[in-house]
C-alpha positions as a Markdown table, in Angstrom:
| # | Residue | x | y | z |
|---|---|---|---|---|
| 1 | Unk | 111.2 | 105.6 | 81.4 |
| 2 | Unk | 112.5 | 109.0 | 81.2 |
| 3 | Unk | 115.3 | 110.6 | 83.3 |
| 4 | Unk | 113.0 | 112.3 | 85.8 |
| 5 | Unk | 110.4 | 109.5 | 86.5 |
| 6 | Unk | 113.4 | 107.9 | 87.4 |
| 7 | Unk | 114.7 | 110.2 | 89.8 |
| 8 | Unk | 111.2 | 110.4 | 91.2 |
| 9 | Unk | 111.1 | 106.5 | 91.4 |
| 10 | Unk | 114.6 | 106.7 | 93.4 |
| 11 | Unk | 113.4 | 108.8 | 95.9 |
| 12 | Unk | 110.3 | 107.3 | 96.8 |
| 13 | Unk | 111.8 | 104.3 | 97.1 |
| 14 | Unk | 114.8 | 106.1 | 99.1 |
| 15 | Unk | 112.0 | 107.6 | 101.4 |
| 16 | Unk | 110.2 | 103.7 | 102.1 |
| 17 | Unk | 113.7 | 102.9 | 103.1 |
| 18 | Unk | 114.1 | 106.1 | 105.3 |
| 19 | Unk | 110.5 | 105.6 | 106.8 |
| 20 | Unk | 111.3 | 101.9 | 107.9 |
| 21 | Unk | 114.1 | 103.0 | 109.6 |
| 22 | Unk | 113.1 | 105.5 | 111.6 |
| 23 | Unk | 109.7 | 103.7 | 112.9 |
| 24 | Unk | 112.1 | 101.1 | 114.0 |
| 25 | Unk | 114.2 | 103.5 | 115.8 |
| 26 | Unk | 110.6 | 104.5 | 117.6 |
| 27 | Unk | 109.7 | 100.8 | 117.9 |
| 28 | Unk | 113.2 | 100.5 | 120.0 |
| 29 | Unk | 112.0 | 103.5 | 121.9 |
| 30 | Unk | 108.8 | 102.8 | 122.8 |
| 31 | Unk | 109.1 | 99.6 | 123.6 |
| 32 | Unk | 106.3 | 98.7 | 126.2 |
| 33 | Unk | 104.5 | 101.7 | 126.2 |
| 34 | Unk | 100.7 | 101.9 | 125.4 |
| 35 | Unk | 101.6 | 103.3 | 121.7 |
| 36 | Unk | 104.0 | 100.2 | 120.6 |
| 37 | Unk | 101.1 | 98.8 | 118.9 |
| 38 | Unk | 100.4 | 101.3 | 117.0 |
| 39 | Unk | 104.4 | 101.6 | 116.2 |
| 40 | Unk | 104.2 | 97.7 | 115.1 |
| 41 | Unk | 101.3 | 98.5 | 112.8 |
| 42 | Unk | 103.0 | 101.4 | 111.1 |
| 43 | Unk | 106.2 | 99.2 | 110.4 |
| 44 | Unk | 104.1 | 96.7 | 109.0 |
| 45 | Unk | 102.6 | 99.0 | 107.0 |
| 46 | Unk | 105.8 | 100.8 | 105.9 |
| 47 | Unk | 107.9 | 97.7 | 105.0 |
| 48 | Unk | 104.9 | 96.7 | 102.7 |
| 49 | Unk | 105.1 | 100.0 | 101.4 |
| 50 | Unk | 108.9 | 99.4 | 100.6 |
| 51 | Unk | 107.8 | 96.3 | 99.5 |
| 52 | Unk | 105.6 | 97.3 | 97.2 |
| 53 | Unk | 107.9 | 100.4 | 95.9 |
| 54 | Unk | 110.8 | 97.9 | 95.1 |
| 55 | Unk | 108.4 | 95.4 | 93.1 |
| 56 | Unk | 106.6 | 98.8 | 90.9 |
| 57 | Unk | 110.3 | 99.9 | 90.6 |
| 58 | Unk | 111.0 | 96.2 | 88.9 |
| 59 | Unk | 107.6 | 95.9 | 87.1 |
| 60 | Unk | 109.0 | 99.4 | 85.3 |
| 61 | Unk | 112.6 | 98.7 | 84.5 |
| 62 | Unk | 113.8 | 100.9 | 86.4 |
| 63 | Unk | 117.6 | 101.4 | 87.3 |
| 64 | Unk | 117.5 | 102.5 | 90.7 |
């Protein structure tokens, strides 16, 4: 894998990370409000998105 695709895999993968963080920062926040379902589903969905980024990372060879 070239140079670039690499750099490209490192920052979506950088960005999964970044994007579980900060809906678990809301999750904190929002906390029995009517929209902490919705918060839980998103975090779900992200950390299988991070998931999934790690595991194509692998499948690739990257070094990230």
């Amino acid at each position: 894998m070239n140079e670039r695709n690499e750099m490209l895999m490192t920052d979506i993968q950088t960005g999964a990370a970044e994007l579980v963080k900060l809906l678990d920062g809301i999750k904190a926040m929002t906390r029995g409000h009517a929209v902490s379902g919705l918060v839980d589903m998103a975090l779900t969905r992200s950390v299988e998105l991070e998931n999934d980024c790690e595991n194509l990372v692998d499948s690739l060879g990257c070094t990230v």
